[in-house]
N, C-alpha and C positions, 0 to 999 in steps of 0.2 A: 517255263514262263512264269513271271512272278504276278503275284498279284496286280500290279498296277499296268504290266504289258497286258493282262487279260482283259481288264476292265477297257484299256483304251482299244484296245479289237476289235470286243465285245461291242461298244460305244459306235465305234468308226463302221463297223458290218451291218449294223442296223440302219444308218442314213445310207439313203438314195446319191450316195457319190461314187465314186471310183478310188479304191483302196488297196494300195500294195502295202503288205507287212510281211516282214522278217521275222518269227520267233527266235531263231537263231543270233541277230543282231540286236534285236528288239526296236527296231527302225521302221517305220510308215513313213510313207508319204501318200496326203490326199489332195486329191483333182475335183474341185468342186465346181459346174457352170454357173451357181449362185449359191443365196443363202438360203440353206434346209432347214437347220436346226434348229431357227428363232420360231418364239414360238407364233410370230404373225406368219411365217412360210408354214405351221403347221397347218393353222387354219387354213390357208390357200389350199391345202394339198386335200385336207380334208370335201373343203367345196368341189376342187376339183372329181377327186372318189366320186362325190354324190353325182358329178354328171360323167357322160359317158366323154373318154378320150380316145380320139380315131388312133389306128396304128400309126399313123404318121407321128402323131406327136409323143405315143410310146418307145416308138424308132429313136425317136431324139433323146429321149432322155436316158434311151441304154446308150446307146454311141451305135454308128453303124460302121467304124473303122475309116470316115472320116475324121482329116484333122479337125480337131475340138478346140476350142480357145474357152480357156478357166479364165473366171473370176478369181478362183484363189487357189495357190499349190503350195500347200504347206509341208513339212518334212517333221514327221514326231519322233523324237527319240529319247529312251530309257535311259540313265547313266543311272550308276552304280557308285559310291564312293561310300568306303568302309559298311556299314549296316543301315546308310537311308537311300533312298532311291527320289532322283528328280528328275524332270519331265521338261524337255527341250521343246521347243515350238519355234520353229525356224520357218520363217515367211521365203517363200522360193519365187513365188508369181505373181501377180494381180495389183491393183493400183488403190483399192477402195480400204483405206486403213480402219474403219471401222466393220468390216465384214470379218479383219482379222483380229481384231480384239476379240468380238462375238463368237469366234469361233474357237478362243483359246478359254475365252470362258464358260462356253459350253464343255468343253472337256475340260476343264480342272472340276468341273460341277458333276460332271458324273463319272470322273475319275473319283475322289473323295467320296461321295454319294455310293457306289461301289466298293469302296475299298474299306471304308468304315473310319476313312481319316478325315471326317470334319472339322474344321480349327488348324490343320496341320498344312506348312506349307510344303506343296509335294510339288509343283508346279511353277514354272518359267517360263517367259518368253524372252523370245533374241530375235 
């Protein structure tokens, strides 16, 4: 896996969303029911931590194999051409176009932030 499939892994296994990734492909897609990442939903999560959340609404936020309806299902993937590597961000679900700007600037931010390419552009969306 190359450095910048690690970093977005790395990135993507740390939030509270549902995440399939390929090392083999170097392909994810994530299933988001809102927005995690900004830093106003950090805050929320943190108030929340401070109080106590019944099982029920811990139930919800794992899945309980009920059908789920995302806010956002985004599809990441690694290309490769010749010795630089860019970063695909391919919008699949959800209607709120700013949830998916935020969410590709969260990862190009800690993609870079990671990899040690600030300045460099490693990152796209489609």
């Amino acid at each position: 896996m190359t450095a910048i499939g690690a970093a977005i892994h790395t990135t993507m296994t740390e939030l509270e969303l549902r995440w399939d990734w390929s090392s083999n492909t170097m392909i994810g897609t994530a299933f988001s029911k809102q927005n995690i990442w900004s830093r106003a939903a950090r805050r929320k999560k943190r108030r929340e931590d401070n109080m106590e959340i019944d099982s029920e609404q811990a139930n919800e936020i794992q899945g309980d194999g009920d059908t789920i309806s995302y806010a956002l299902v985004a599809r990441v993937k690694v290309l490769a051409h010749l010795h630089r590597r860019r970063v695909e961000i391919r919008w699949l679900q959800g209607t709120d176009t700013v949830l998916f700007e935020s969410f590709c600037a969260m990862l190009k931010r800690k993609v870079l932030e990671n990899t040690g390419g600030k300045g460099q552009k490693e990152s796209a969306k489609s």
